[in-house]
C-alpha positions as CSV (number, residue, x, y, z in Angstrom):
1,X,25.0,-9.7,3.5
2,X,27.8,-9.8,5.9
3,X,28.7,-13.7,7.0
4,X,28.0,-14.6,10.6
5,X,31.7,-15.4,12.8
6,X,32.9,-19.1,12.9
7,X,31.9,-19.1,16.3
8,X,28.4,-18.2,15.9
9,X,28.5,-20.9,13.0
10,X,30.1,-23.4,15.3
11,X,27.5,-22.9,17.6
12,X,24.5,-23.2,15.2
13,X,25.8,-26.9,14.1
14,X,25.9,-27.7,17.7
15,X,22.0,-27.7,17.6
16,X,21.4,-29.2,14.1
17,X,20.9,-33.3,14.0
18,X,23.7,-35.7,11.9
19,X,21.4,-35.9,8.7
20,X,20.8,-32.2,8.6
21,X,24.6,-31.7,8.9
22,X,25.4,-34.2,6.2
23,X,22.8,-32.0,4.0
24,X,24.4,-28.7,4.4
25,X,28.2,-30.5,4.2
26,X,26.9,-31.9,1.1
27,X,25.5,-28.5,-0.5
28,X,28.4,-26.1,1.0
29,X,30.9,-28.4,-0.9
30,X,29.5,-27.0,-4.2
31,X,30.8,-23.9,-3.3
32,X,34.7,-22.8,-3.0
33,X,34.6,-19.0,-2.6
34,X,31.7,-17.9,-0.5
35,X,31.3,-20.9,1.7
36,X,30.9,-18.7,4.7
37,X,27.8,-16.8,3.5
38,X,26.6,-19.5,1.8
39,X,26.7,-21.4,6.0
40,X,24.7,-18.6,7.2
41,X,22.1,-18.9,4.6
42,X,21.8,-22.4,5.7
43,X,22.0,-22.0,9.2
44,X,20.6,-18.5,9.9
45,X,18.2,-17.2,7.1
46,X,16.7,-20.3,5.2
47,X,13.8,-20.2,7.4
48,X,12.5,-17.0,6.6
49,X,13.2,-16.4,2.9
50,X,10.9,-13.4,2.4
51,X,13.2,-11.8,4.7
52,X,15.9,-12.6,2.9
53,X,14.4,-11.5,-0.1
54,X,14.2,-8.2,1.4
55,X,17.6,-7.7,2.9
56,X,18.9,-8.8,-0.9
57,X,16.5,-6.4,-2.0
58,X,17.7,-3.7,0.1
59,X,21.0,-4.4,-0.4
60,X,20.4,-4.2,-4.3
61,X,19.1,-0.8,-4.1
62,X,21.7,0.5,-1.8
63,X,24.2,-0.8,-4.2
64,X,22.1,0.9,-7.6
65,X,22.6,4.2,-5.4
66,X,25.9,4.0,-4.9
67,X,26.5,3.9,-8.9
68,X,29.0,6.5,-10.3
69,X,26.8,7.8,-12.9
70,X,29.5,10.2,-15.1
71,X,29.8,7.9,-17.9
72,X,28.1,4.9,-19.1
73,X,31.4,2.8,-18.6
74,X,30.8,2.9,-14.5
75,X,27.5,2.4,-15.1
76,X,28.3,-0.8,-17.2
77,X,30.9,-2.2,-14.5
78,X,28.7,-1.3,-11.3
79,X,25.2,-3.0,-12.8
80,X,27.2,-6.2,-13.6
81,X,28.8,-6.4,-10.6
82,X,25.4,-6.2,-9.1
83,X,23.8,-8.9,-11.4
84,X,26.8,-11.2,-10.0
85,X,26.0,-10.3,-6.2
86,X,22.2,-11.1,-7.1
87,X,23.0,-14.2,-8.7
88,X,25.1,-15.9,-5.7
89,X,22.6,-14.9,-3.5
90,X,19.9,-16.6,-5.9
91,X,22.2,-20.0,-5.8
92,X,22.4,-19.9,-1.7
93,X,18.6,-20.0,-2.2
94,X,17.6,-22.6,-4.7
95,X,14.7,-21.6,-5.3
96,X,12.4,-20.7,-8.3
97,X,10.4,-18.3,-6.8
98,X,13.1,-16.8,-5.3
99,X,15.3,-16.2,-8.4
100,X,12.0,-14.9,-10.2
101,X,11.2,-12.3,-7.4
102,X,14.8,-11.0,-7.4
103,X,15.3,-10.6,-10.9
104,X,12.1,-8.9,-11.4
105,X,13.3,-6.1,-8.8
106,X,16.7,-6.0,-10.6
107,X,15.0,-5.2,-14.0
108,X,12.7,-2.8,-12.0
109,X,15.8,-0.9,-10.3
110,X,17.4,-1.0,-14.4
111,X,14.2,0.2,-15.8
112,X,13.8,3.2,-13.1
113,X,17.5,3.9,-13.2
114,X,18.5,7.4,-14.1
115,X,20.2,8.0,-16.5
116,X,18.0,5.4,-18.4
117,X,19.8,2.2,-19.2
118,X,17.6,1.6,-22.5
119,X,19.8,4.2,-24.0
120,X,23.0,2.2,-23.8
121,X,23.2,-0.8,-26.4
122,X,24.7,-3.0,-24.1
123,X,22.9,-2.4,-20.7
124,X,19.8,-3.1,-23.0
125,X,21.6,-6.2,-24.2
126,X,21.6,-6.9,-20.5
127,X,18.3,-6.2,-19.4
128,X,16.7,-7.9,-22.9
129,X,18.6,-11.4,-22.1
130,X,18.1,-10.8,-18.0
131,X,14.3,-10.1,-18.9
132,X,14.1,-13.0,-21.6
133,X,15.5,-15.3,-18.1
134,X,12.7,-14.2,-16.6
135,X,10.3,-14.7,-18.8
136,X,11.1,-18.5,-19.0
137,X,11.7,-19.1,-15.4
138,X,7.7,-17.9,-14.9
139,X,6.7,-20.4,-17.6
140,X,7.9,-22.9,-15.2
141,X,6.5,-22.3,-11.9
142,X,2.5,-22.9,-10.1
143,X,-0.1,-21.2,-12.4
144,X,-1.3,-19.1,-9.5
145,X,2.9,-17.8,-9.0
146,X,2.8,-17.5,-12.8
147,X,0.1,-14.9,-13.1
148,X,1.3,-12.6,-10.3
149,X,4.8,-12.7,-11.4
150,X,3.4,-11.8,-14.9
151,X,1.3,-9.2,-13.6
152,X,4.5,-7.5,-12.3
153,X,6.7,-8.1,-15.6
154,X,4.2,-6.4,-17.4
155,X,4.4,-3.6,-15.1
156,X,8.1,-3.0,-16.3
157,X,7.7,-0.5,-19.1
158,X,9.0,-1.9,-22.6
């Protein structure tokens, strides 16, 4: 996600009323190192987060394909550096549903990833604890949000 310019910022605060600027000061000062993207969340793409979920999504996989797949090593490094990314983007969000959705398509890009993940001990370490996450996030969402996010956990082979 690349961080709108501080002028395009500036100008977005211009149009926003005092309380919703004491909101946002109040959330961005949570955050040290990516207070810029996090400000464009805010301002730019909190309105329409199942856009946002696909733009994560996309960026996800592009970052999957860019893996250097020679050893298990790269592999290692490259799908925790992606679980990082996913997980600052899932904080900008806040939200349940959110986190549960994106997660689910990290363990689906894992499961499908060639060569298979479940071979390594520690990328199944990974995916176990990332899928266990899952698992209880689900529990605690809307009955009708649990079922269909279920209904695509189960679809993740075992």
């Amino acid at each position: 996600m690349k961080p709108a310019t501080i002028k395009q910022l500036k100008d977005e605060l211009k149009h926003r009323s005092h309380q919703e600027l004491l909101e946002t000061c109040l959330r961005l000062s949570k955050f040290k190192k990516e207070n810029k993207e996090l400000l464009t969340y805010l301002l730019f793409e909190s309105t329409d987060e199942s856009a946002y979920i696909e733009r994560v999504k996309k960026e996800v996989e592009a970052e999957f394909d860019e893996i250097n797949t020679n050893n298990y090593y790269y592999i290692k490094k490259s799908i925790r550096k992606i679980l990082r990314n996913l997980k600052k983007y899932i904080r900008y969000s806040g939200k349940k549903e959110t986190e549960v959705e994106l997660l689910i398509y990290f363990l689906l890009k894992m499961d499908t990833f060639s060569p298979s993940v479940h071979r390594d001990k520690t990328l199944q370490g990974l995916y176990d604890r990332q899928r266990a996450m899952v698992e209880k996030k689900i529990a605690s969402l809307h009955e009708d949000l649990q079922y269909d996010f279920e209904v695509e956990l189960e679809e993740l082979s075992r």
